[in-house]
N, C-alpha and C positions, 0 to 999 in steps of 0.2 A: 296574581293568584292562579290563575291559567298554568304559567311554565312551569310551579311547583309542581302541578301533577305531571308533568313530562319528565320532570326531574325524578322522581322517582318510581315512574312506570314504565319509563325507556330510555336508562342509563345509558344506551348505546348512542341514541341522539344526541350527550350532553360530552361521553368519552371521544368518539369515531372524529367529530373535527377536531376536539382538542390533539388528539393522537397526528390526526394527518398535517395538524399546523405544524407541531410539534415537528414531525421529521422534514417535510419542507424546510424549515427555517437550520435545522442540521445537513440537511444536504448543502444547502446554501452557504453555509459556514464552511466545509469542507472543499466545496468546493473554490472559494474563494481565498481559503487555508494553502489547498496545492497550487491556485494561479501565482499567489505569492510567492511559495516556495521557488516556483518555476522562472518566473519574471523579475525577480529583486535580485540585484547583481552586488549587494552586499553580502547577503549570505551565502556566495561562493567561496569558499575558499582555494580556491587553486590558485 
């Protein structure tokens, strides 16, 4: 009962870490996206 008023008297509390997960977990895919790129000697072609 408690969180519901948080929930809707400071949306910022409930958006700001879903947001920050959010791009964490896309950096993190990215950046594990170019290791691949970089490191797997299949997807050369030369």
């Amino acid at each position: 009962t408690n969180a519901t008023q948080y929930f809707f008297r400071g949306g910022h509390l409930v958006v700001t870490p879903g947001f920050l997960i959010f791009m964490t977990v896309l950096c993190l895919y990215l950046v594990g996206d170019g290791l691949r790129d970089a490191l797997d000697p299949r997807l050369k072609t030369h």
